[in-house]
N, C-alpha and C positions, 0 to 999 in steps of 0.2 A: 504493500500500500504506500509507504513512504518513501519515497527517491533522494538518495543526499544531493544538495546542491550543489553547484560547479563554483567553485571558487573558494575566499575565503571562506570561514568556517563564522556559522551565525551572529548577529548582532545582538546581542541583548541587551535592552534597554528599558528600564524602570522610567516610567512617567508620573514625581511623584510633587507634591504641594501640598503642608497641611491645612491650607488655607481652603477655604469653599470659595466657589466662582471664579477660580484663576484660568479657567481655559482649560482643563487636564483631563477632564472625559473626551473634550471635544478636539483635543490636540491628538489622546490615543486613537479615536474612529480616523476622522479625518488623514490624520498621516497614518495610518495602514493605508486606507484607500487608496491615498495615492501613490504608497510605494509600492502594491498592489499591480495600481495602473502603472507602473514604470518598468514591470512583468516581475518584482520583485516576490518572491514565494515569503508571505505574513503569516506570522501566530498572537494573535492580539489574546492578552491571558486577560480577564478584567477581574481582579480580587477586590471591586470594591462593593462592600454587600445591599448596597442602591442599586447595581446591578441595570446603571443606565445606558454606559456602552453595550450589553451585550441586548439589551431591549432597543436601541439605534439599530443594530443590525439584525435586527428580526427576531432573539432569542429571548420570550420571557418564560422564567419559571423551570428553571432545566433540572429542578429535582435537586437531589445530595451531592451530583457527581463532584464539584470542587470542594465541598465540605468534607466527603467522605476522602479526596487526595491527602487534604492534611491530615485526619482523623483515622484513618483507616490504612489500610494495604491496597488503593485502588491504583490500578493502573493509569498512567499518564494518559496510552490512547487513547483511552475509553470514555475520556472525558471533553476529544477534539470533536468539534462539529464544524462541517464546513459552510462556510458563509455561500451567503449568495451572489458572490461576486468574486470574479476569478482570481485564483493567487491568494484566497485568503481564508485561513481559520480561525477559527476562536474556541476560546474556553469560557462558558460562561457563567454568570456570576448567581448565586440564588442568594436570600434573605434570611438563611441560615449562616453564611458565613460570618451575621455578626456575630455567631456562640464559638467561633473559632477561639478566641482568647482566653475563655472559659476553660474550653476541652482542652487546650493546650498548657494550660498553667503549671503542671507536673512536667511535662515533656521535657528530655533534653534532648539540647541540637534543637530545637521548635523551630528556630531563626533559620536551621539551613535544609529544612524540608522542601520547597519549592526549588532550592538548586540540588538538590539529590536524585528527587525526580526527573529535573531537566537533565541532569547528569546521566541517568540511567538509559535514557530513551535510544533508540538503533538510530545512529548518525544521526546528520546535521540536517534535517529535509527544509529547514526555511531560510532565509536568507536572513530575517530579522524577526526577531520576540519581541515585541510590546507588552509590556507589563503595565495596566491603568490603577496606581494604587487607590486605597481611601484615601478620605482627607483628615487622619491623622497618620499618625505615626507610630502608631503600634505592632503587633505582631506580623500582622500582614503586610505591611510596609514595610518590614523588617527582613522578610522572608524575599520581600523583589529585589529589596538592597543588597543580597546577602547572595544572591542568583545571578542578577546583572552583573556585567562590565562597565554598562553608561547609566548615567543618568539624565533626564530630560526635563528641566523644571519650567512649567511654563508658569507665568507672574502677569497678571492683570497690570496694566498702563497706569496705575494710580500708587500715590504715594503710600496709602497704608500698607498696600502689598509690599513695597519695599522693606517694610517692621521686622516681617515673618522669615524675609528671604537669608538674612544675617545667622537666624539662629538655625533656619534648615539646611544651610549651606554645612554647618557646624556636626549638623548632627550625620550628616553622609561624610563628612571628614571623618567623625568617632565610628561609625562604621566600615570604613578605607580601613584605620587604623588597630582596631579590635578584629573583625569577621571577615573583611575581601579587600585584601591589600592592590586587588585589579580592579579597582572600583573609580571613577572619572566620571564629571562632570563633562560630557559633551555640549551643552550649551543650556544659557539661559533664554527662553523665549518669551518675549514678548508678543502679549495677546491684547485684544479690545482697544488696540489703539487707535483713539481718533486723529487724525492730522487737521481736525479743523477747530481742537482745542487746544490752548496753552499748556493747560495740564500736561496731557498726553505727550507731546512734545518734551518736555521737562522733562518727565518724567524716563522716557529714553534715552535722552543724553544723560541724566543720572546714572542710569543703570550700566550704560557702555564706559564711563567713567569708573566709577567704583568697584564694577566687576571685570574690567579689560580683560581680555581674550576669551569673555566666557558667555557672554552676549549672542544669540545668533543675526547673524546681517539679516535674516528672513525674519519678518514681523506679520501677526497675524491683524489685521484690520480689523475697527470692526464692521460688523456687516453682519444684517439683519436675515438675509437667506441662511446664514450660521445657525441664528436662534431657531428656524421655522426648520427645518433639514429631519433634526430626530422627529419632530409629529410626522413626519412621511417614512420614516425607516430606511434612512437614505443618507451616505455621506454625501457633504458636502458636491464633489464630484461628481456627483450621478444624477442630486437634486436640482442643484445649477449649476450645470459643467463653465458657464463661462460668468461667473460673478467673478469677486476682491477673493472672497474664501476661498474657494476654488482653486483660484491664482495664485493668494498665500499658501496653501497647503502644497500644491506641487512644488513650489519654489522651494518652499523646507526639507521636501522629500528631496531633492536633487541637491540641495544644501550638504544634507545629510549623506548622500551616496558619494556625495565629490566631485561629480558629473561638471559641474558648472560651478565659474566665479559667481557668486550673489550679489547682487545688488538692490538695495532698499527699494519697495515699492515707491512710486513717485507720491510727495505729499498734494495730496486733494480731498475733495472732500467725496466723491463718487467710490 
């Protein structure tokens, strides 16, 4: 069933914020999509127990199968289902997984059960693992940190998001330096930025400032086809192949693969 891929050996990357409303569900759909569409072979894992990514692309209510991975002896396959859209799986998420912290509070190693699994599985078959964490930073957060090689923080255009991003930055440092010494910061994204606010504005130069070389060139606009996209079951991509979303998310995915120099959307207000 599973064909290893040609090349290097898979990306994995935790998308994680303890912040609510930073971009991070819609940063995990979206950039599968479009790395997807780039003919990129995706496993989007969504362990956050809102279980809104995996309801974005079609999946509500999948039963124990990710509860029972951490809790039980369940097989990794068995809990892959293939999206509806080419190049792309997922695991998805049920409203059980908030009792995971519970179940797990005995366990040891709890932190490195999601990379043990990944570890286990027959070769490399995707090119890139998307990890959609919760919005804290608990055990489950803990476990994508601790699985990943990258991390992928996407930060709302506004100044309070800045508060949070100091100490989570901190906390995947004490995780580098405790549990996965291969653990990096591949980029900070910027999401919801207006260009037709001062704010917004500020607030980029801020962040490209303060966190130099860790900023990505790709910023995600905002744009309202964004908000409307999950009531249709539909990345961004598929819902409005040619809006700012759209535009922004392929740009990140090719950011991301290396394909191309980036260059900042032009500021306007369309």
């Amino acid at each position: 069933m599973w064909e290893k891929t040609e090349g290097p050996l898979m990306r994995i990357i935790a998308i994680v914020n303890q912040k609510g409303g930073s971009g991070k569900t819609t940063t995990a759909v979206n950039l599968a999509a479009a790395l997807a569409e780039a003919n990129k072979k995706v496993l989007l894992i969504d362990l956050d127990p809102q279980a809104s990514a995996s309801m974005w692309v079609g999946f509500k209510d999948k039963g124990k199968g990710l509860f029972d991975l951490f809790t039980e002896d369940e097989k990794f396959e068995n809990v892959i289902q293939k999206a509806d859209i080419d190049h792309l799986h997922v695991i998805p998420s049920s409203v059980l997984l908030s009792g995971v912290e519970k179940a797990l509070a005995n366990e040891v190693a709890a932190e490195s059960i999601l990379k043990n699994k990944l570890a286990s599985f027959p070769s490399a078959p995707w090119d890139y693992v998307l990890i959609d964490c919760p919005p804290t930073l608990g055990i489950l957060s803990l476990n994508a940190l601790t699985a990943a090689k990258e991390v992928l923080v996407p930060v709302e255009a506004h100044v309070m998001a800045l508060h949070g991003l100091v100490q989570l930055l901190r906390t995947i440092n004490l995780v580098k330096q405790r549990l996965n010494p291969e653990l990096e910061v591949t980029g900070i994204l910027a999401c919801r930025v207006d260009y037709r606010t001062k704010h917004s504005i500020e607030v980029l130069d801020q962040l490209r400032t303060r966190f130099e070389g860790k900023v990505c060139t790709s910023v995600i606009r905002e744009n309202v086809r964004l908000a409307e996209a999950p009531l249709h079951l539909k990345p961004i991509t598929l819902y409005d192949t040619h809006c700012n979303g759209a535009s922004d998310y392929r740009t990140l995915a090719q950011e991301l693969i290396g394909k191309v120099e980036v260059t900042p959307p032009p500021i306007s207000p369309s």
